[in-house]
N, C-alpha and C positions, 0 to 999 in steps of 0.2 A: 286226899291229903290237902290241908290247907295250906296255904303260902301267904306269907303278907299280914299287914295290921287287919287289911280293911274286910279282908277275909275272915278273918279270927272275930273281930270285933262282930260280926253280921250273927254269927253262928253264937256268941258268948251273948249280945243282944236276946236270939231267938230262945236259946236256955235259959235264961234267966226268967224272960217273960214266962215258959212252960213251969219252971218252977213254983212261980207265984203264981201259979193257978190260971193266971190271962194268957193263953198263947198264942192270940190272935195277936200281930205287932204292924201296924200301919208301916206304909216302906219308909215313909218319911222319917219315923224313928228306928226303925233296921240302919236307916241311912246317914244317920245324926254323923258329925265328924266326917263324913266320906265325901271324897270329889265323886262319886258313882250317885247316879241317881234310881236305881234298883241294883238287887243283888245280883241279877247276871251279868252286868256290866264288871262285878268287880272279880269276875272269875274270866276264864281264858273260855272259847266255846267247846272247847270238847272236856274242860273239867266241867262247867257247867249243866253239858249233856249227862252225866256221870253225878248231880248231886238234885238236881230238876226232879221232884217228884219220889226221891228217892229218901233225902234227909231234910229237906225243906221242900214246900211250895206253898201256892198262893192258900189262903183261907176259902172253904168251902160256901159255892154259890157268890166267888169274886174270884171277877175277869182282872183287875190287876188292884193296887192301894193295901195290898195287906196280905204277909205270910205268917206260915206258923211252921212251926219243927216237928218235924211225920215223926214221932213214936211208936 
């Protein structure tokens, strides 16, 4: 469940970019608007455990700079 703008906004970011066919999205633009400087920060750690790997993570062969939305 999402809660909060900065939540909503990271996940409607990562859809949009899948949409358009790019679904790799740098964090810095996941994070445009956000006081969070990555998406786990703007989750609590045990939602975060619960979305990591599951509905987003990082872009494959990168250790951090850029996720995408797991379809």
């Amino acid at each position: 469940m999402l809660t909060g703008e900065k939540q909503i906004a990271i996940f409607d970011i990562l859809v949009t970019a899948y949409k358009n066919g790019s679904p790799i999205v740098k964090t810095s633009d996941a994070m445009a608007g956000s006081e969070s400087f990555s998406p786990s920060t703007a989750f609590r750690k045990e939602q975060w455990a619960t979305i990591k790997g599951v509905y987003l993570d990082l872009a494959p062969g990168v250790k951090r700079g850029a996720w995408m939305l797991l379809v």
